[in-house]
RODO-2510 file (C-alpha; in nm, 4 decimals, decimal comma):
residues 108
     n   res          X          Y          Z
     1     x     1,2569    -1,8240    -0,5577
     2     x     1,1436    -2,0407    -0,8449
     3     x     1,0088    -1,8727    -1,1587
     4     x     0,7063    -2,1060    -1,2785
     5     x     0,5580    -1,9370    -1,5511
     6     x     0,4991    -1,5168    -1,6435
     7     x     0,2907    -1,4947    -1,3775
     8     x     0,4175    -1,7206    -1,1250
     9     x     0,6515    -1,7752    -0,8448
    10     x     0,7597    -2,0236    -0,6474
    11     x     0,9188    -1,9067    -0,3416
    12     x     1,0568    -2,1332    -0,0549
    13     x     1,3408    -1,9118     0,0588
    14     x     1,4793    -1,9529     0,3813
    15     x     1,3767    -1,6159     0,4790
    16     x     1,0131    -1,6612     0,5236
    17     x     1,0456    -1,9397     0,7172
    18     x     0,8827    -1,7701     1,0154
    19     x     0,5747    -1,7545     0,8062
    20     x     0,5695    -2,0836     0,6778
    21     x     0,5910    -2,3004     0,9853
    22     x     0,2427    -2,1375     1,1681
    23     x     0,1078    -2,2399     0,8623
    24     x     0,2500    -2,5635     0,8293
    25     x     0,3696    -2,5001     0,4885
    26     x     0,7359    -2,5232     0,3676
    27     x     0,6771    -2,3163     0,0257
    28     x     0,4267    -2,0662    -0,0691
    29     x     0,3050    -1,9555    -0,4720
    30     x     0,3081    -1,5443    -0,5598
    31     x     0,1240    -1,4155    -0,8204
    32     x     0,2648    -1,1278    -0,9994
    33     x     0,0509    -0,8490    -1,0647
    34     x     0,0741    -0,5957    -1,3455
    35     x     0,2617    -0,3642    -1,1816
    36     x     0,1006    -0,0194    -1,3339
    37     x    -0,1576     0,1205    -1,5447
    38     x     0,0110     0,3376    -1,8555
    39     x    -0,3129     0,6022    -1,7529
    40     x    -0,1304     0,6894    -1,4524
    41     x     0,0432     0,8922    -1,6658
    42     x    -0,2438     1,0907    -1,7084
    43     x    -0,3327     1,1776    -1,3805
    44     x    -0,1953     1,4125    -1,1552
    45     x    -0,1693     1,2750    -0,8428
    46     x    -0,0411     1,4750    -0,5033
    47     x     0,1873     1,2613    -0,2873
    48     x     0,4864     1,3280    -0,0247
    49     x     0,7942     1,0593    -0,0066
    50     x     0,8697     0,8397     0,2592
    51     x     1,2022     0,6894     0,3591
    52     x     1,1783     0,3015     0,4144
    53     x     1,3451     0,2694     0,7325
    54     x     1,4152    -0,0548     0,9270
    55     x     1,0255    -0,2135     1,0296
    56     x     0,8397    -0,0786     0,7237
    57     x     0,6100    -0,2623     0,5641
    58     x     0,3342    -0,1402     0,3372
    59     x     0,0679    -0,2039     0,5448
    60     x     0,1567    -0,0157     0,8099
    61     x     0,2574     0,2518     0,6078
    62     x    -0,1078     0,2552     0,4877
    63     x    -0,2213     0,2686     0,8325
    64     x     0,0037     0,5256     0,8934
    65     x    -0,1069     0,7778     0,5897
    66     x    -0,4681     0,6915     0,5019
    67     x    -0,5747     0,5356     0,8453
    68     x    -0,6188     0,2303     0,7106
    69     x    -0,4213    -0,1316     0,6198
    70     x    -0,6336    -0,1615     0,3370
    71     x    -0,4531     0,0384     0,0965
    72     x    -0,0830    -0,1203     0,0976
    73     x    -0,1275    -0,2076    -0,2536
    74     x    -0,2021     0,1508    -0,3759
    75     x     0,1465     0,2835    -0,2372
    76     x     0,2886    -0,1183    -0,3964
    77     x     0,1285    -0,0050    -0,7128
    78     x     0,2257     0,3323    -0,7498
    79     x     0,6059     0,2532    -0,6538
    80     x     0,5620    -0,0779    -0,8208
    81     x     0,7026    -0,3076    -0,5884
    82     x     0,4624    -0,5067    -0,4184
    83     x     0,6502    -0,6797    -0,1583
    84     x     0,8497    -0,5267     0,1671
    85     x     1,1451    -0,7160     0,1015
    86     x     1,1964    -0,5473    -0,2558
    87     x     1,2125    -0,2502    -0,0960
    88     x     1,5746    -0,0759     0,0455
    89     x     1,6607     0,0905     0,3567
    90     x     1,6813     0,4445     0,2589
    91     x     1,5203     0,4122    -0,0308
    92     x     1,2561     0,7219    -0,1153
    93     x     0,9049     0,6076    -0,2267
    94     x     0,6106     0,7373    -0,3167
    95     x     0,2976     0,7797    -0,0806
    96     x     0,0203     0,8957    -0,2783
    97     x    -0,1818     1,1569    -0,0982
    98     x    -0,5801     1,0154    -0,1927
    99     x    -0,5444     0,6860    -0,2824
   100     x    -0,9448     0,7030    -0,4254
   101     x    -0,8161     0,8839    -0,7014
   102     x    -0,5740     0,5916    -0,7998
   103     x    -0,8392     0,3683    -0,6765
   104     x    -1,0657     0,5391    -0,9377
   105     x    -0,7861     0,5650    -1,1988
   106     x    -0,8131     0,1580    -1,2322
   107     x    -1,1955     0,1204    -1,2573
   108     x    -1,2164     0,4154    -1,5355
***
């Protein structure tokens, strides 16, 4: 991974090769994302923990908690890492319980 600029990446590792060649690509650009709001401080927000175990992935930990893919980025957000691979086996994260109320948290 190649750093462009602040908000930038340039990733052509070897790892995501899998996903490049359906796509005919042989790179791919990220976009970091401000990782959290200082308000969620603020809020109290119920959640349980989660062990990432081998085959995690955020989305399907959505699906898994809320019913729904859409919401990877609220558990990315709140843990702030927002891709799998930054994540560790074992490691404990954070699965917020209603994700409207961080949902709601941003637009206020």
């Amino acid at each position: 991974m190649t750093v462009i600029n602040k908000k930038e990446v340039y990733n052509e590792t070897d790892t995501y090769q899998f996903l490049f060649d359906p796509r005919e690509v042989s790179s791919i650009v990220h976009y970091k994302l401000q990782p959290y709001s200082p308000r969620f401080k603020k809020i109290n927000i119920s959640f349980k923990t989660h062990t990432w175990k081998n085959g995690d992935k955020l989305y399907k930990l959505a699906n898994k908690y809320y019913n729904t893919y859409d919401f990877w980025w609220v558990i990315a957000l709140i843990n702030k890492k927002f891709i799998d691979s930054d994540y560790s086996l074992g490691q404990v994260i954070i699965i917020p319980l209603n994700p409207t109320l961080v949902i709601d948290n941003l637009r206020s």
